[in-house]
C-alpha positions as CSV (number, residue, x, y, z in Angstrom):
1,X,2.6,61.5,88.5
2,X,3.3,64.3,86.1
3,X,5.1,63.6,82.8
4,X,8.5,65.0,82.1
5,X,8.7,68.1,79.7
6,X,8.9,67.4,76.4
7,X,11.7,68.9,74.8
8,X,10.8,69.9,71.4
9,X,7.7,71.7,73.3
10,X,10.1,74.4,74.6
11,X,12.3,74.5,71.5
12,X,10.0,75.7,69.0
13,X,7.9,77.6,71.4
14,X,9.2,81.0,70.8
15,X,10.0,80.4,66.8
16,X,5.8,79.9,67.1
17,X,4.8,82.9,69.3
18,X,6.8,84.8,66.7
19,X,5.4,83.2,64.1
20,X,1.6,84.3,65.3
21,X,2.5,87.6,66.3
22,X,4.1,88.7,63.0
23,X,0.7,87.3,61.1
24,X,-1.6,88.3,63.3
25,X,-0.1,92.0,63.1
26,X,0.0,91.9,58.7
27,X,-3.6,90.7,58.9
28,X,-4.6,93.6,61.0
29,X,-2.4,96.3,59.1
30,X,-4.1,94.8,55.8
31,X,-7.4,95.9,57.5
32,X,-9.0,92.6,58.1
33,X,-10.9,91.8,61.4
34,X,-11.6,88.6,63.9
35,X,-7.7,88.2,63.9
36,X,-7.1,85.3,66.5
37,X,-5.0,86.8,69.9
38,X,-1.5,85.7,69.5
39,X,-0.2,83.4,71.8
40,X,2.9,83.8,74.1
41,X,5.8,81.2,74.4
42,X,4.4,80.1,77.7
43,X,0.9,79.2,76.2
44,X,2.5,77.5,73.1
45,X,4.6,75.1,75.1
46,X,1.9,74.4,77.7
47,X,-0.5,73.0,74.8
48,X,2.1,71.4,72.8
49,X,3.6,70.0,75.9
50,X,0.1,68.2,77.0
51,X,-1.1,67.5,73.4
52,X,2.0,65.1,72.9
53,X,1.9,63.3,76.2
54,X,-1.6,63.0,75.4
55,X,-1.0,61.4,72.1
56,X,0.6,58.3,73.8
57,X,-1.8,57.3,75.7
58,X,-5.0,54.8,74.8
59,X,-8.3,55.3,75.6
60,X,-10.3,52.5,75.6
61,X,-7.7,50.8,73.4
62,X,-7.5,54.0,70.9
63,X,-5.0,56.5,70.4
64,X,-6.5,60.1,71.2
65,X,-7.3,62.3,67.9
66,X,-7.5,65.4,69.2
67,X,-7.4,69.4,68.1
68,X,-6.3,72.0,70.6
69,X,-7.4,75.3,69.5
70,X,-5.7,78.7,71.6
71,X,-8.9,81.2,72.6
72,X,-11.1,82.2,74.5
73,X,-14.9,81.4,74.8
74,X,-15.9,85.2,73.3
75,X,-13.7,84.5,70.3
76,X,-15.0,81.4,69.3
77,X,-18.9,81.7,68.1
78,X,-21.1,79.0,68.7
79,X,-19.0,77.1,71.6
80,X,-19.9,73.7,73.6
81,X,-18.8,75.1,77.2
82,X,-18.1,73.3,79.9
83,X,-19.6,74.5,83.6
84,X,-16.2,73.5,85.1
85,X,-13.1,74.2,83.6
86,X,-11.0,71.2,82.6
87,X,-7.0,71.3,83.5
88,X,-4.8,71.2,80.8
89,X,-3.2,67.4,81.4
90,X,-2.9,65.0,79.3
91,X,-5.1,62.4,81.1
92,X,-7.6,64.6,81.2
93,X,-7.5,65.2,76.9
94,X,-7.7,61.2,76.3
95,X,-10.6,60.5,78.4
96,X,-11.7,63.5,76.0
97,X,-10.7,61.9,72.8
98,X,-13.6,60.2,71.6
99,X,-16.3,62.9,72.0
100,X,-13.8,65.0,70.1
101,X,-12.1,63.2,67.5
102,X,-14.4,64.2,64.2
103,X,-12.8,66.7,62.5
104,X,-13.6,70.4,62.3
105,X,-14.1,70.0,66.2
106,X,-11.4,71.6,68.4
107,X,-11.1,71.7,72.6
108,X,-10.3,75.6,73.2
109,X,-7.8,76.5,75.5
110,X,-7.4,79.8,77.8
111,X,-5.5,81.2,80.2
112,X,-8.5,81.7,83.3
113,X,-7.3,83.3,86.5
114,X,-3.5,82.7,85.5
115,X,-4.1,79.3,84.1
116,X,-4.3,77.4,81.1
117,X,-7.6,75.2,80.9
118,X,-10.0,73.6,78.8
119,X,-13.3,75.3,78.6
120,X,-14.9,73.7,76.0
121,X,-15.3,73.0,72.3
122,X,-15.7,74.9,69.3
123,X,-15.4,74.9,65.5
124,X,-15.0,78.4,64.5
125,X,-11.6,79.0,64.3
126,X,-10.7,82.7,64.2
127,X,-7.8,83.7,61.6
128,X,-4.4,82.9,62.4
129,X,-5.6,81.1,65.8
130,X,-3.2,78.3,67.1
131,X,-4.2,75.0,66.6
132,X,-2.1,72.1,68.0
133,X,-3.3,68.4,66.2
134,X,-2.4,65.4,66.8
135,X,-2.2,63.1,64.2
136,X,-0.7,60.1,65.4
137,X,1.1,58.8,68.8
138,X,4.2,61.2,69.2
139,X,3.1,63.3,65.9
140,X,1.7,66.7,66.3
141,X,1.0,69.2,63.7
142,X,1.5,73.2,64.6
143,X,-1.6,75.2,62.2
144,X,-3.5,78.4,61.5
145,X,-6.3,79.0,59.1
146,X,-5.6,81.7,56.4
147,X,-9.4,82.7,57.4
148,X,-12.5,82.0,59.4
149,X,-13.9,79.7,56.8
150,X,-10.7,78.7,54.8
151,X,-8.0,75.9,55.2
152,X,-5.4,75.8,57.5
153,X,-1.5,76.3,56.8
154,X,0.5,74.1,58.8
155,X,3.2,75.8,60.4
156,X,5.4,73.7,62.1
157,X,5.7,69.0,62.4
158,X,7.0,67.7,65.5
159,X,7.3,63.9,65.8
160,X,9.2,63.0,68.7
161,X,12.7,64.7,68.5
162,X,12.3,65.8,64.9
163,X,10.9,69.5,64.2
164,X,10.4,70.6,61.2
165,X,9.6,74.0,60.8
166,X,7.6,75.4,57.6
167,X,9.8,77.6,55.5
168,X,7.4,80.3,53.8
169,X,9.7,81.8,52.3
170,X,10.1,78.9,49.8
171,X,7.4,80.1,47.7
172,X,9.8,82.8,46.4
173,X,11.8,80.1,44.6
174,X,12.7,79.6,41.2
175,X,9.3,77.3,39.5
176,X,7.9,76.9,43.0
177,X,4.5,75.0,41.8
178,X,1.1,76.7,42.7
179,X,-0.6,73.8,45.1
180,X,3.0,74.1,47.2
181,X,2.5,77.9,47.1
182,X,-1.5,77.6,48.1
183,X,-0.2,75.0,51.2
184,X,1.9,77.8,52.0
185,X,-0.9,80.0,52.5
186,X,0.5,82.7,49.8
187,X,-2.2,82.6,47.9
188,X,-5.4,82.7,49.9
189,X,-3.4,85.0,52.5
190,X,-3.8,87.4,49.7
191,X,-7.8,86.0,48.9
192,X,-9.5,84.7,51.7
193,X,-11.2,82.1,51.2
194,X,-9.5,81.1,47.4
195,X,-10.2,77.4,46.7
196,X,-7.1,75.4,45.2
197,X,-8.4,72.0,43.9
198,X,-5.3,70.1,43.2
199,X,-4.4,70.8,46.9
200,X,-7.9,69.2,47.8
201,X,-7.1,66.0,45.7
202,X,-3.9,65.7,46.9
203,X,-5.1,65.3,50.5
204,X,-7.7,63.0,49.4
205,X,-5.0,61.4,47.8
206,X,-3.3,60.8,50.7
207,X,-6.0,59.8,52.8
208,X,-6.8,56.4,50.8
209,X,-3.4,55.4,52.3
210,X,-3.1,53.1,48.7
211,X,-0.5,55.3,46.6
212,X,-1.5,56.6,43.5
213,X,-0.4,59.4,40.9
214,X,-2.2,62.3,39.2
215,X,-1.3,63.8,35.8
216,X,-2.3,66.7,35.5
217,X,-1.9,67.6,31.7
218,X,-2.6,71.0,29.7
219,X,-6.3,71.0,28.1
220,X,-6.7,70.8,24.2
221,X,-3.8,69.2,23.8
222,X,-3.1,65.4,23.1
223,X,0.7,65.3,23.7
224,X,0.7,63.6,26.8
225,X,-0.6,60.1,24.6
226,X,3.1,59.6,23.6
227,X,4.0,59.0,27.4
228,X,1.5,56.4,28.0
229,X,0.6,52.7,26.8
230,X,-2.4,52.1,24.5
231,X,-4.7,51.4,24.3
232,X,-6.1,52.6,27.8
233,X,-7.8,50.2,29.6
234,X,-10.3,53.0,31.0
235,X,-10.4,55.9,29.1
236,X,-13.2,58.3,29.8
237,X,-14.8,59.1,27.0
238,X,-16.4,62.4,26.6
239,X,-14.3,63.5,29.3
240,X,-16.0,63.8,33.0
241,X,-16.2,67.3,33.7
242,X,-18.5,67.8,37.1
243,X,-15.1,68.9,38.7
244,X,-15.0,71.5,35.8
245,X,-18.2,72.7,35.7
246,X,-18.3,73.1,39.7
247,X,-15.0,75.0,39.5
248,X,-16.2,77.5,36.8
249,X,-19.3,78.3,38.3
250,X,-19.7,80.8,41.1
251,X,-22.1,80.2,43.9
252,X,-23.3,82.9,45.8
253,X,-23.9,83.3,49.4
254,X,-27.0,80.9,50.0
255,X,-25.7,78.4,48.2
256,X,-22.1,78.1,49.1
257,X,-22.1,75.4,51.5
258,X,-23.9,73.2,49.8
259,X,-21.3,74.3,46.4
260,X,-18.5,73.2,48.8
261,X,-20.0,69.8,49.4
262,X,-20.7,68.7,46.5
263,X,-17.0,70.0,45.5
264,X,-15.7,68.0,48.5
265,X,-17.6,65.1,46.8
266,X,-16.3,65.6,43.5
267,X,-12.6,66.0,44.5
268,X,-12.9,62.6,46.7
269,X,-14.0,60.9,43.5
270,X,-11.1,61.6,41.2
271,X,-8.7,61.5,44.0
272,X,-10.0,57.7,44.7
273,X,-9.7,57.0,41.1
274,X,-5.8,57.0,41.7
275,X,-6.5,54.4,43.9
276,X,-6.3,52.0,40.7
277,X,-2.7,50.4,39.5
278,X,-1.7,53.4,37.1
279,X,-1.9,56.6,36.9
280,X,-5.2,59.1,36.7
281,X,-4.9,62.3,34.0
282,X,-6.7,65.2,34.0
283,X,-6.5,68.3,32.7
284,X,-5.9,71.6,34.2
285,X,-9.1,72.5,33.8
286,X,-10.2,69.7,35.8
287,X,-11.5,67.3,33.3
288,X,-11.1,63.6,33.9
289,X,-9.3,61.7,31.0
290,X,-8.3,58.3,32.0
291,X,-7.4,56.2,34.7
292,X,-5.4,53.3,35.7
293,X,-3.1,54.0,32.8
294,X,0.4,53.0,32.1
295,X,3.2,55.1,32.1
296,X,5.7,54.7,29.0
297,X,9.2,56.9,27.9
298,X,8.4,58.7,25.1
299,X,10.1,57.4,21.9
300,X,13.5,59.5,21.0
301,X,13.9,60.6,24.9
302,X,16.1,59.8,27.5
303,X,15.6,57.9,30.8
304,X,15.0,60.7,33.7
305,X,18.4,59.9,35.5
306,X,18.4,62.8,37.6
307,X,16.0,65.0,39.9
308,X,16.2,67.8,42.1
309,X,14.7,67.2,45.3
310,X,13.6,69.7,47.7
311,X,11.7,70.1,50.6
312,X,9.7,73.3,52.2
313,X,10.9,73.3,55.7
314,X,13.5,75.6,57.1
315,X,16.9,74.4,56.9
316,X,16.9,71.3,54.4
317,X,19.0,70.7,52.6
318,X,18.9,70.7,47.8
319,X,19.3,67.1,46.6
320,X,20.1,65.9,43.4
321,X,19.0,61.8,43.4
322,X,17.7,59.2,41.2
323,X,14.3,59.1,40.6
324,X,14.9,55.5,42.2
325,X,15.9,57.0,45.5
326,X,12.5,58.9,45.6
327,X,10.4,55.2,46.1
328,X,9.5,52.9,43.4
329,X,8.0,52.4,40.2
330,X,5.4,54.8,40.4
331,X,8.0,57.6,41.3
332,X,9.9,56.9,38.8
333,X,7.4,56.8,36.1
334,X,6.2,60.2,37.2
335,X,9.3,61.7,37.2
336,X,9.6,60.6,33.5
337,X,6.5,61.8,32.6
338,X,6.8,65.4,33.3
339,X,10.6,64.5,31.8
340,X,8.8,64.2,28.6
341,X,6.1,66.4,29.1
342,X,7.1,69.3,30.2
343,X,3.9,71.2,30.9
344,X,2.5,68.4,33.2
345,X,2.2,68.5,36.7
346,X,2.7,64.7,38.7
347,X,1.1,64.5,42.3
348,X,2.1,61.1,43.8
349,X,1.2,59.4,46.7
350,X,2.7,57.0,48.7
351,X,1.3,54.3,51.0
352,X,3.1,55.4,54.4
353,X,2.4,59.2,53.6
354,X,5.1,60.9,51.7
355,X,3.5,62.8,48.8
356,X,6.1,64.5,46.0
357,X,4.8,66.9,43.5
358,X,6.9,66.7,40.3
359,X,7.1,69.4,37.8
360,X,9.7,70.4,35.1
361,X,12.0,73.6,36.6
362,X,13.1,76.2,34.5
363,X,15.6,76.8,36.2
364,X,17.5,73.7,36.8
365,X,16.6,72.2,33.9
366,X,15.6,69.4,35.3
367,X,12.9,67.6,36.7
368,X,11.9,69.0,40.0
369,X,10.3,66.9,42.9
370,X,9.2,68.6,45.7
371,X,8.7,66.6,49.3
372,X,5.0,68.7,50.5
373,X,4.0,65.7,53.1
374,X,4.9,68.5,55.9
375,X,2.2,70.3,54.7
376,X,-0.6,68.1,53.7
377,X,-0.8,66.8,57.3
């Protein structure tokens, strides 16, 4: 029996057939090549549609992880093709699931003979393809990839009746920090293939699923001591600096994939670090500092009572809260860290996903937390 429609499928399906066409049009205008074909409404509907009934389903006891990707076979490189086409249902995507659920591996979708199917697997992504993930049961995540080898931009999060569509515009606001600008795609829509780091940690962050906070403190100077207890109980001493040195030096094209994993590696070691009770400081130049260190108010300032709290996703709304309404101890001892230290950046994870970049905004005079969790999925 076939599921009923899923509303939020047909809601946002024009807003993302827009969304495509508009890229996919600058991209080519800008002069660049292996632009993804844009979807229509029809398409994006149809794969969000299947990829969410999909999602509650089990297979074999497990909830399907799955990455639909909009494009044909000739668009796709190196492809896994089936010799029979595969209907677009979502009984037919869970009994796929577990062949398909490492990541980088997406099922590719076309429209064959008037109809949507699956015809196989790929994981070259052309730019600005549509790529419909699911995450979790009733959580999908709308995507495109700046470029063929670069990160994806999440465009829109449906879970269940909620939608939250991306606002891009946001990175045109006052003090808008530079990892929410790179998960915007601003950035590396500009430089293919530019590498933000603190973007990398912070979904590393997020994927140890233990909460933990990153300072992020300007190099050279020692400020940021008079916002923490002494002494540390591990302080890195002279500062680790592979991060560092793999950031400043410049591969070339041989060696780049192996530069990216041992990046990959590096930026999963600090990011587990904030694993530990207390926070992890670095510089902006990368170099590691300390870890599980305690956050004090500096002596002569005032408590953080207030913050502004945004979020990047058309139509939400500017808060002013407590740092206490934000979660616990840990967001409140961030917030008062970039409070006092005004240069620092403070990445934070939660345990059940949320992740809030604090920094200190010009502007408001204030300190500024901004909700990113849309975009890290």
């Amino acid at each position: 029996m076939a599921e009923p429609a899923y509303p939020a499928a047909r809601a946002v399906a024009r807003r993302i057939q827009d969304h495509f066409a508009r890229h996919a049009l600058a991209a080519r205008d800008a002069g660049h090549d292996n632009i993804a074909p844009p979807p229509d409404a029809e398409a994006v509907e149809a794969i969000i549609d299947a990829a969410f009934w999909a999602s509650l389903r089990r297979e074999e006891g497990a909830l399907p992880k799955i990455s639909l990707a909009y494009l044909s076979p000739a668009d796709a490189g190196h492809t896994l093709t089936f010799a029979q086409r595969l209907p677009l249902r979502p009984a037919a995507l869970a009994r796929l699931s577990p062949a398909v659920e490492r990541p980088g591996i997406h099922l590719g979708v076309w429209r064959e003979n008037g109809e949507l199917t699956v015809w196989g697997t790929t994981r070259a992504i052309p730019a600005f393809g549509l790529v419909v993930e699911v995450v979790d049961s009733g959580l999908l995540v709308i995507k495109h990839r700046v470029d063929p080898f670069g990160k994806f931009v999440n465009v829109a999060v449906l879970e269940g009746d909620q939608i939250k569509i991306v606002d891009e515009g946001f990175s045109m606001t006052p003090d808008c920090p530079g990892p929410v600008k790179s998960l915007l795609g601003v950035d590396t829509m500009m430089t293919f293939g530019t590498v933000d780091v603190l973007v990398q940690i912070a979904a590393s962050m997020r994927l140890h699923q233990r909460g933990g906070t990153l300072l992020v403190v300007s190099a050279g100077n020692d400020d940021w001591r008079q916002s923490i207890v002494e002494p540390m109980l591990y302080g890195v001493t002279p500062p680790f600096s592979e991060l560092a040195e793999l950031i400043r030096r410049e591969p070339d094209e041989s060696e780049h994939h192996d530069w990216q994993d041992d990046l990959r590696r590096a930026v999963d070691a600090v990011a587990g670090l904030t694993a530990v009770d207390g926070a992890t400081i670095m510089t902006d130049r990368y170099e590691l500092l300390a870890f599980g260190v305690k956050i004090a108010r500096r002596r002569g300032h005032a408590q953080v009572e207030r913050v502004v709290v945004t979020e990047p996703v058309e139509g939400a709304a500017v808060d002013i809260a407590t740092p206490a309404q934000l979660g616990g101890t840990r967001h409140f001892s961030a917030a008062q860290f970039v409070h006092d230290q005004r240069g620092a950046t403070a990445l934070v994870a939660s345990q059940d996903g949320r992740f809030t970049i604090f920094k200190w905004s010009q502007a408001d005079e204030l300190v500024h937390a901004h909700r990113v969790e849309a975009l890290l999925l």
